[in-house]
C-alpha angles and dihedrals in degrees: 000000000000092000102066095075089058092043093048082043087057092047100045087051099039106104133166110222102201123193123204091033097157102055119095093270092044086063096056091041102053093040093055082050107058084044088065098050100251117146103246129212124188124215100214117183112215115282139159082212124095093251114227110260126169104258117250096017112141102227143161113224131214112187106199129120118241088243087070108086093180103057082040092074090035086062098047077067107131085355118146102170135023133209116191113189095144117131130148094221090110097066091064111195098012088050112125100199104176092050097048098025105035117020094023094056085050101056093040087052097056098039083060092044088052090052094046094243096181093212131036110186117195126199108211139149133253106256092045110148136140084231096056126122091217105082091213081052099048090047087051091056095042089049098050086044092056088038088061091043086048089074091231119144094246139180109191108195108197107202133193120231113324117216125192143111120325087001124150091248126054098018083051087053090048089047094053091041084058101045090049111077102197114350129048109207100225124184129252084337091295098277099143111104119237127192108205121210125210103233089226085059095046084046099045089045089052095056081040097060091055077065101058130071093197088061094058111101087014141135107205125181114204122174125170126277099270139057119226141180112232086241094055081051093056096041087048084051093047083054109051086044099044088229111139122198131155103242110225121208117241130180109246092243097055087048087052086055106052097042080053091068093034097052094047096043104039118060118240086355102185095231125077130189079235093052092053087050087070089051092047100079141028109284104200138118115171116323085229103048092105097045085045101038102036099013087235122131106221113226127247132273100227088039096064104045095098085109097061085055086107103218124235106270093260094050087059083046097060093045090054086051079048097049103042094035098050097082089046088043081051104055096037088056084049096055094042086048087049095046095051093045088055 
């Protein structure tokens, strides 16, 4: 008997800090997290914007930038876990990789080692190396190097391509679909090979790894079930959207090129030189690591694009009353319930 105070001690303090929130993966995360009863805490960097957090998660927040060594080891107080999803890829232009992906997940790294976080859990891609030509790729090899030399217990899981609602990949590919009339520029033919990944199966294998003591001091690859060419991905997405275009076959450099003056001349433009480098060599790692490694089957790709079907606009405009009037439905049904009970 003596023991459960300890034990309901362990759980009250147990808590998951988790980097990078806010991004398309964070949500689901967090979100899995808090499902399965785990005390959440968000990195935030500092931001005079509202950041994007799932609604209705219960979360601790810890606004302080990944350059602040200092509030970094404030914020491993009572941490047990780390997550640490954060990049700055998805800024394109404006990205400053060596400040967010390299020495930000340095610094993040040893301010968990010095406060004994007993997991450190990287989110990285598969192509990741120092020696690498793609700058996003580079960052990725030189973080998970400083994250070993940190002397945290880590498990870096390198993923192909994720795919799922408002990601930078196949929403980008719908965007620019959408944005080009007859013809859809596609590079080097589209011959490189992709292995997309459904977001629930990263996540899942993510809570699945705390679990599993093979997984502790490893690097792990895991892609989907199925190989595809980026140009059977965009037919497929033609498909599912009803949006036919010829795809004309461009050099990479001539598409660099062209995303270069786009990106500088059209605000928030949806393409980055850094999105095409995902798209530049082969992403795939065995078609069963999952299965092996996590004995979970991925779903499959054309299986998961409900999502890109764009809804009548009254359709979107019932989701948005949705959206707004269910905390409002819900305390109102709370305060009926109560009445009644009384």
């Amino acid at each position: 008997m003596s023991q459960i105070p300890e034990i309901i001690s362990a759980i009250i303090i147990f808590m998951i800090l988790v980097s990078g929130a806010t991004g398309f993966i964070g949500r689901v995360l967090i979100r899995q997290l808090t499902e399965n009863g785990y005390r959440v805490k968000v990195l935030l960097r500092p931001s005079p914007r509202t950041p994007r957090l799932p609604k209705g998660v219960p979360v601790e927040v810890a606004v302080v930038s990944l350059a602040d060594t200092r509030g970094l080891r404030a914020a491993m107080s009572d941490v047990d876990t780390v997550f640490h999803l954060a990049s700055a890829e998805s800024q394109g232009r404006n990205a400053n990789l060596f400040a967010t992906d390299i020495q930000g997940s340095e610094n993040l790294a040893n301010a968990a080692a010095d406060a004994g976080v007993k997991r450190f859990v990287f989110l990285s891609h598969i192509g990741a190396a120092r020696a690498s030509g793609y700058p996003v790729f580079k960052a990725k090899g030189i973080a998970e190097e400083n994250i070993k030399r940190s002397g945290v217990p880590y498990t870096i899981l390198r993923s192909s391509l994720v795919f799922g609602p408002e990601d930078h990949f196949t929403t980008t590919l719908v965007k620019l679909l959408r944005l080009s009339p007859f013809i859809f520029p596609v590079p080097s033919g589209g011959r490189t090979v992709l292995q997309p990944l459904w977001v629930e199966d990263l996540v899942t294998c993510m809570l699945w790894s705390l679990e599993k003591p093979e997984t502790l001091n490893q690097t792990i690859e895991i892609g989907g079930i199925e190989y595809f060419t980026l140009r059977e991905i965009i037919e497929t997405i033609m498909a599912v959207t009803k949006k036919r275009r010829y795809l004309l076959t461009l050099s990479p450099i001539t598409l660099r090129a062209l995303t270069v003056t786009l990106e500088s001349s059209i605000p928030n433009y949806s393409v980055s030189s850094f999105w095409l480098d995902y798209l530049a060599v082969n992403r795939t790692c065995s078609v069963d690591s999952m299965s092996r490694i996590f004995n979970l089957m991925p779903a499959r790709f054309s299986y998961r694009l409900e999502y890109l079907i764009r809804k009548p606009w009254y359709g979107r405009i019932l989701d948005s009353v949705r959206t707004r009037s269910g905390p409002l439905l819900s305390r109102i049904q709370k305060s009926l319930r109560s009445r009644f009970a009384r």
